[in-house]
C-alpha positions as a Markdown table, in Angstrom:
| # | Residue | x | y | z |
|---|---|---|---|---|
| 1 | Unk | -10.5 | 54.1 | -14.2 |
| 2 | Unk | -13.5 | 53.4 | -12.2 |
| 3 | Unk | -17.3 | 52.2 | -13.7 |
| 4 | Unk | -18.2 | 50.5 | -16.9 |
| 5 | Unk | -15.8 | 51.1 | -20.0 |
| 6 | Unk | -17.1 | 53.7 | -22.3 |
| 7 | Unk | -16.7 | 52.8 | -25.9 |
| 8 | Unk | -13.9 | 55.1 | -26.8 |
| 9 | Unk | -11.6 | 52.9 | -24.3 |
| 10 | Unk | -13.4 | 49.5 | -25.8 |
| 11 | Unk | -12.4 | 50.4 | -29.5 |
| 12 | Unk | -9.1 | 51.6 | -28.1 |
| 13 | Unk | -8.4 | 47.9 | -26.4 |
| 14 | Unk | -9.2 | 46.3 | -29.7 |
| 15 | Unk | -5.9 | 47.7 | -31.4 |
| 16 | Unk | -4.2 | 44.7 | -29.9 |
| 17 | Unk | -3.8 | 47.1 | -26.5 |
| 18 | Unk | -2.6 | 45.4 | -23.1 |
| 19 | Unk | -5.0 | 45.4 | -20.5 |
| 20 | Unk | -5.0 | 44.0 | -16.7 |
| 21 | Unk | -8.5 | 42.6 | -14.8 |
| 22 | Unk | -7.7 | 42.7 | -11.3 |
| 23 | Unk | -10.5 | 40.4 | -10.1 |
| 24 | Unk | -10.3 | 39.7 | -6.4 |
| 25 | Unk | -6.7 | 38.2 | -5.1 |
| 26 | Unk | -7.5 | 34.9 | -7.3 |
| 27 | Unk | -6.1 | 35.7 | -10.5 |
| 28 | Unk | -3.2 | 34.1 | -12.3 |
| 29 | Unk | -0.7 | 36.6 | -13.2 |
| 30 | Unk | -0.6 | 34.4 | -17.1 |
| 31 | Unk | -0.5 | 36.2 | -20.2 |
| 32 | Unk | -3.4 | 35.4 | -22.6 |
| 33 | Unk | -3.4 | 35.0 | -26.6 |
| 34 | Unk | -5.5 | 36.4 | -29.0 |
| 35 | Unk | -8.5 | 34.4 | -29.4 |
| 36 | Unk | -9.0 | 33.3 | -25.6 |
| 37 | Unk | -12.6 | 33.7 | -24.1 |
| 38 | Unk | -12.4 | 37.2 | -22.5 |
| 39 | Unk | -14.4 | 39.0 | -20.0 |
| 40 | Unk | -17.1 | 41.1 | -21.5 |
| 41 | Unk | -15.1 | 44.3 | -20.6 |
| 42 | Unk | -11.6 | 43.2 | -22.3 |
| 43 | Unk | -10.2 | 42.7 | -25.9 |
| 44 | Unk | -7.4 | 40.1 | -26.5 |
| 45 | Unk | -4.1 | 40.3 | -26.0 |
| 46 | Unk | -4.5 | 41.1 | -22.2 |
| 47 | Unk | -2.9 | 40.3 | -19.2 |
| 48 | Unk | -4.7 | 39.0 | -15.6 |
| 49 | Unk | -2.8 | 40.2 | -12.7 |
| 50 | Unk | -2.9 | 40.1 | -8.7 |
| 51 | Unk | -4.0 | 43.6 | -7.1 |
| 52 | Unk | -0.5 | 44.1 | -5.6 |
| 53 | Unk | 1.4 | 43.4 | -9.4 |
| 54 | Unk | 3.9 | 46.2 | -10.6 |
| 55 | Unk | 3.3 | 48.1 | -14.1 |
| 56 | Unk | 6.3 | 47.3 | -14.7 |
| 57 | Unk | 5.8 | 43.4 | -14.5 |
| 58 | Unk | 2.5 | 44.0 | -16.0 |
| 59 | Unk | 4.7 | 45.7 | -18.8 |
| 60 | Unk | 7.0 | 42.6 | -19.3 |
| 61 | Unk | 4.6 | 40.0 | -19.2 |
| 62 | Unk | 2.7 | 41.3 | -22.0 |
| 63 | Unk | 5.9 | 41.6 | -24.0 |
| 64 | Unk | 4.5 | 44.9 | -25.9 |
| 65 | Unk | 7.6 | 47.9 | -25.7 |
| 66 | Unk | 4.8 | 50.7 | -25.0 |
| 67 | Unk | 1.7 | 49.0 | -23.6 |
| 68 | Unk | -1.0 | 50.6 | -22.5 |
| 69 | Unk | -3.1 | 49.5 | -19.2 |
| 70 | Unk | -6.9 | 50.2 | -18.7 |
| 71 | Unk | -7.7 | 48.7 | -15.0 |
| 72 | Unk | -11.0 | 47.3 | -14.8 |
| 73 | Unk | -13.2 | 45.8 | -12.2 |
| 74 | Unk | -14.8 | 42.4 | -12.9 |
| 75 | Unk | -18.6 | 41.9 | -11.0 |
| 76 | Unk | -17.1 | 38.1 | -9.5 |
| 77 | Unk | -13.6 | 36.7 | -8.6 |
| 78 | Unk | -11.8 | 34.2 | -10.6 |
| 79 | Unk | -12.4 | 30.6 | -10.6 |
| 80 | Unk | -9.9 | 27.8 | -9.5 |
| 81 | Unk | -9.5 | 24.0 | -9.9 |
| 82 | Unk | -10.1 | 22.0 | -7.4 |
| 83 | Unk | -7.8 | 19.7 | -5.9 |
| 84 | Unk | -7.9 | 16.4 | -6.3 |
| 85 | Unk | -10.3 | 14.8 | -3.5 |
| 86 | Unk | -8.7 | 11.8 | -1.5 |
| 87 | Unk | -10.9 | 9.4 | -2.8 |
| 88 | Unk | -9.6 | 9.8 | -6.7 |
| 89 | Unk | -6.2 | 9.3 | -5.4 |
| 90 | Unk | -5.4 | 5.4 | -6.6 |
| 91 | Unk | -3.5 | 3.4 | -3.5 |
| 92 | Unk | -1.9 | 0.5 | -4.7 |
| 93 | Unk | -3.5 | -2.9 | -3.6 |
| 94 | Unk | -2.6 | -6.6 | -4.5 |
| 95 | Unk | -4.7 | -9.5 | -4.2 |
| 96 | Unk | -3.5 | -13.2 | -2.9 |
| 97 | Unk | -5.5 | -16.8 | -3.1 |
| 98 | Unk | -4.6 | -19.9 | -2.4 |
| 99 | Unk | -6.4 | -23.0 | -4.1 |
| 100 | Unk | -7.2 | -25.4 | -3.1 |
| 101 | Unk | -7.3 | -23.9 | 0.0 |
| 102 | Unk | -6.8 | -26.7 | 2.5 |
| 103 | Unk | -5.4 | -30.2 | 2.1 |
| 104 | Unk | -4.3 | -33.6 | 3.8 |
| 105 | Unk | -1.6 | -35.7 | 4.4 |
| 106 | Unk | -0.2 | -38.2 | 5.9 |
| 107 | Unk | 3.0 | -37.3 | 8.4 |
| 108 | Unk | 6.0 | -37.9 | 6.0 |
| 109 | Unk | 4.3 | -37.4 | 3.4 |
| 110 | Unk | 3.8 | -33.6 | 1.1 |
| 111 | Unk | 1.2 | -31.8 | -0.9 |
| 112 | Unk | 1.1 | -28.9 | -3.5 |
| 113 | Unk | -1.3 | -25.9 | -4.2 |
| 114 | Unk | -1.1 | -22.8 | -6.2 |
| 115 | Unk | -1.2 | -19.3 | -4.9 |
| 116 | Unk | -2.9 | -16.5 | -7.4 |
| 117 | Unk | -1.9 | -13.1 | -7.3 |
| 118 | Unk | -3.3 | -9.7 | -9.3 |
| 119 | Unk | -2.8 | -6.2 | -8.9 |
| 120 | Unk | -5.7 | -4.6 | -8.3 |
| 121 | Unk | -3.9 | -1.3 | -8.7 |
| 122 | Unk | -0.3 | -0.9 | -8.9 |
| 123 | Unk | 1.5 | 2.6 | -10.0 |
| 124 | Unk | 5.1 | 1.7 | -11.5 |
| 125 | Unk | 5.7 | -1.2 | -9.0 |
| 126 | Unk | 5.0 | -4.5 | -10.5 |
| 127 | Unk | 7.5 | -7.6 | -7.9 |
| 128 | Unk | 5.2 | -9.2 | -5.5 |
| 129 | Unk | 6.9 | -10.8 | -2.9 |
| 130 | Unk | 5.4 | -14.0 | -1.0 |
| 131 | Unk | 6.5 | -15.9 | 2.6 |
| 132 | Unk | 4.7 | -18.5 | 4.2 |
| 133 | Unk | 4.1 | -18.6 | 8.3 |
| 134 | Unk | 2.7 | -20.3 | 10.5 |
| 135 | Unk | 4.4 | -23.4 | 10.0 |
| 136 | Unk | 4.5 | -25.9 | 12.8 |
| 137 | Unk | 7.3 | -28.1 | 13.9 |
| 138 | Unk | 8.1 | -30.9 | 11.5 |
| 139 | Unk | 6.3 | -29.7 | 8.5 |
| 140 | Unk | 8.2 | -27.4 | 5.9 |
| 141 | Unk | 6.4 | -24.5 | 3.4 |
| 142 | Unk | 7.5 | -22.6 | 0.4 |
| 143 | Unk | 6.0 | -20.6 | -2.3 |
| 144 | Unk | 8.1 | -21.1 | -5.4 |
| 145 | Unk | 8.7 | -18.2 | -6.9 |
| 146 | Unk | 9.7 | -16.7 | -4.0 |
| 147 | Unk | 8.6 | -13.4 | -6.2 |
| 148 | Unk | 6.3 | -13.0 | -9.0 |
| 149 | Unk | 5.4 | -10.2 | -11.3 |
| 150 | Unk | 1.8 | -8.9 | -11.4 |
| 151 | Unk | -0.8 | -10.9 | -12.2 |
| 152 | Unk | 0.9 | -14.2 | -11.7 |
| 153 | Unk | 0.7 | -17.5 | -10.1 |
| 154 | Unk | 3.4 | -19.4 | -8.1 |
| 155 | Unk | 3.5 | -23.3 | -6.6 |
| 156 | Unk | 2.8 | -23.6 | -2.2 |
| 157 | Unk | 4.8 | -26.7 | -1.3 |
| 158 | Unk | 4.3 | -28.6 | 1.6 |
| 159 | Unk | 6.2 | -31.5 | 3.2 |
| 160 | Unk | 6.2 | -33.1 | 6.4 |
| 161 | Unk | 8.5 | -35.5 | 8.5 |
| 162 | Unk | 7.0 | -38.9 | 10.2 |
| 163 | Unk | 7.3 | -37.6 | 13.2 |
| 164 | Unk | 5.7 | -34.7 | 13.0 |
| 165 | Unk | 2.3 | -34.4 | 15.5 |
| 166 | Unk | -0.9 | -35.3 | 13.8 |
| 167 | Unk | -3.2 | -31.8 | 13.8 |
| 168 | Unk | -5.4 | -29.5 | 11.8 |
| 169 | Unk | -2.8 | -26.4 | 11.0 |
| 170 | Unk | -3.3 | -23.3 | 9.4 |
| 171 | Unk | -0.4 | -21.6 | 7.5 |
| 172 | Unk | -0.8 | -18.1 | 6.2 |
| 173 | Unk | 0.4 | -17.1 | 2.5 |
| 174 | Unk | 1.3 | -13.7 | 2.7 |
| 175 | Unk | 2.4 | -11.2 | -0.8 |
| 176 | Unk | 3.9 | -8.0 | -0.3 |
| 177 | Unk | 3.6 | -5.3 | -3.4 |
| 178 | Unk | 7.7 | -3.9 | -3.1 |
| 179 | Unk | 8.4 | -0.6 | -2.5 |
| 180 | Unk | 4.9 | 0.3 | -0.9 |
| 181 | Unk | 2.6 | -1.3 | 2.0 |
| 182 | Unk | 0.4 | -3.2 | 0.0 |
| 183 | Unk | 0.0 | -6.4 | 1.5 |
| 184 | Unk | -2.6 | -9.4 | 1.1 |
| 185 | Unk | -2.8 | -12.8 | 2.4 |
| 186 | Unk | -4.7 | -16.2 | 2.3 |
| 187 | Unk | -4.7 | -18.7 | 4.6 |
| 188 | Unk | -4.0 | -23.1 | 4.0 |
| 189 | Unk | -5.4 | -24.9 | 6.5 |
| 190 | Unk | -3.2 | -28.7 | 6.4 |
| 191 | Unk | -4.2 | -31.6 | 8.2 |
| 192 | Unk | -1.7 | -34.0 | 9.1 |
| 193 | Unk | -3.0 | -37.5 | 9.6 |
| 194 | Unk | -1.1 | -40.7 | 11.5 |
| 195 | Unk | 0.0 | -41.7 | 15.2 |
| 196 | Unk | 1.8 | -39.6 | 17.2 |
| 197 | Unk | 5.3 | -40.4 | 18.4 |
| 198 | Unk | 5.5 | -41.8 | 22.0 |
| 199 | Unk | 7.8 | -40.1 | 24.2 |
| 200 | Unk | 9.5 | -41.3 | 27.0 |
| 201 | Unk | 9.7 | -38.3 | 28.9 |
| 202 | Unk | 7.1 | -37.3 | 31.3 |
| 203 | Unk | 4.5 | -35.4 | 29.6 |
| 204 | Unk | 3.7 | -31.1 | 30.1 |
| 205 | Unk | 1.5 | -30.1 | 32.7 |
| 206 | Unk | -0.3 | -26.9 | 32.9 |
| 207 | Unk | -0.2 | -26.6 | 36.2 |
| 208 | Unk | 3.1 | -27.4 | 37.5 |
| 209 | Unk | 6.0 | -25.0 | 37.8 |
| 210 | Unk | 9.4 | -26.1 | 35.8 |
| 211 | Unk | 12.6 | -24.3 | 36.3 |
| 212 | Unk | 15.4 | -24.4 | 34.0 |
| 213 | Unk | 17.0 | -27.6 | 32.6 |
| 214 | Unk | 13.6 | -29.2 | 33.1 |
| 215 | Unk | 12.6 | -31.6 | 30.5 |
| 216 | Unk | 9.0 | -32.5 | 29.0 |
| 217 | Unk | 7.5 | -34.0 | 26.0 |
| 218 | Unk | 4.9 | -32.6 | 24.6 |
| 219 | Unk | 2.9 | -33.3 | 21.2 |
| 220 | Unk | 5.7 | -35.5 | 19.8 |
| 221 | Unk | 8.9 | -33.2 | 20.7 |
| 222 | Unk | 10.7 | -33.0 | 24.0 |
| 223 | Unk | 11.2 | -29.6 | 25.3 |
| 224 | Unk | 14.1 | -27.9 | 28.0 |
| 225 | Unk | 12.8 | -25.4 | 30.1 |
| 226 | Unk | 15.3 | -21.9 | 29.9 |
| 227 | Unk | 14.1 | -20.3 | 33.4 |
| 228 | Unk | 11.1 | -20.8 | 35.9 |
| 229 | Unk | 7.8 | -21.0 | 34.0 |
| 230 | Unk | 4.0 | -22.0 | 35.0 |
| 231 | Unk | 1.3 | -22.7 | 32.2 |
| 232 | Unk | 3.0 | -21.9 | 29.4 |
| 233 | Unk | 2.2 | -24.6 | 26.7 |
| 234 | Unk | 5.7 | -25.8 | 24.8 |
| 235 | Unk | 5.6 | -24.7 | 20.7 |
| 236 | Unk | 3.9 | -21.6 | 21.6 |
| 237 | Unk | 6.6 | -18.9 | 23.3 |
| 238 | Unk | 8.3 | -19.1 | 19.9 |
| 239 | Unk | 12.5 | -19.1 | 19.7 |
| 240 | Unk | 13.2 | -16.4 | 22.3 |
| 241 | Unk | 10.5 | -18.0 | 24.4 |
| 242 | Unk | 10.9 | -20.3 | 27.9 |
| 243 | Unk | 10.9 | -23.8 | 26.0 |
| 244 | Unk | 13.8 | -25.1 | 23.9 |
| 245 | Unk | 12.5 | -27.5 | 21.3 |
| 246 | Unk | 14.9 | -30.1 | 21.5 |
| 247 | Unk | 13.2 | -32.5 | 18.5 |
| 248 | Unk | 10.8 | -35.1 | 18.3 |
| 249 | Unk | 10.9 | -38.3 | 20.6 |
């Protein structure tokens, strides 16, 4: 039935009659109780629908055994929610200190500081796991716990051997939110204070080529070359680098 409703349909709706608004291709296809807000053209109970929606479904959604269907054209299209935008979507994040931040000690000697954590925002996962890098030779680091639980603190320890090379260092406390990517991390910066060990070896240059089985000390270790190398300064090339640390002096 095309143009307005007359009021002989209107009072004919109102007897609790099934009706379908086909409103664009946006509509929901739910069935609606009595007493939901209603277009101006439709009594309750009523049924929306999609344009290309049997009778026959319109039938068995409004559960009646002999409904009857007045099709009626609504002057706008039916509204939808929105999806969420990316920014209300919550990312889990952690956040890691370290204080005091920096210390000194003498080589053989240790030291102590404690590492904060907090979830800033965390879903269902709650373990934050911690590691320590950037630890030199002859100086050992651990966060005890190794894994803490939210909001939570934990002990850095820090210990050195006497022969370890006097330096500024900087190790980096690192906590890892499991099961996602959430990471954070703070840095310690250690000084280690006292003589260095003398070596009897001859002493790393920069500018001369070793090949392998040569030896050299440098900064209080002696190192053995593993193939021909040029400027590459030993206790940098890491494990599966050219220089073999082979301890201190």
């Amino acid at each position: 039935m095309a143009g307005p409703v007359r009021a002989p349909l209107r009072a004919l709706l109102a007897g609790a009659v099934t009706a379908a608004a086909i409103a664009g291709v946006a509509l929901t296809g739910t069935v609606h109780a009595a007493g939901t807000p209603l277009p101006a053209q439709v009594f309750a109970p009523y049924v929306e629908a999609q344009a290309d929606d049997s009778l026959s479904k319109l039938a068995s959604q409004s559960g009646d055994k002999y409904p009857a269907v007045a099709f009626l054209q609504a002057a706008a299209t039916a509204s939808s929610s929105p999806s969420p935008s990316a920014s209300s979507v919550q990312v889990p994040a952690i956040q890691v200190q370290v204080g005091p931040s920096s210390g000194t000690v003498t080589a053989g000697s240790s030291t102590t500081a404690t590492v904060s954590t907090a979830i800033i925002n965390n879903g269902s996962n709650t373990s934050i796991a911690m590691t320590v890098s950037g630890v030199p030779v002859g100086v050992t680091a651990s966060v005890s716990p190794s894994s803490v639980n939210g909001s939570s603190s934990a002990a850095l320890s820090v210990s050195t051997v006497s022969t370890v090379v006097p330096g500024t260092y900087t190790l980096t406390v690192k906590g890892t939110l499991t099961g996602t990517s959430a990471t954070s991390s703070a840095t310690y910066t250690l000084t280690v204070t006292g003589t260095a060990p003398a070596c009897s070896t001859a002493s790393w240059g920069g500018t001369q080529v070793y090949t392998a089985d040569n030896t050299v000390s440098w900064k209080g270790h002696r190192w053995s070359a593993k193939w021909w190398t040029l400027g590459e300064e030993p206790g940098t090339t890491g494990q599966w680098g050219v220089w073999q640390d082979l301890g201190t002096c």
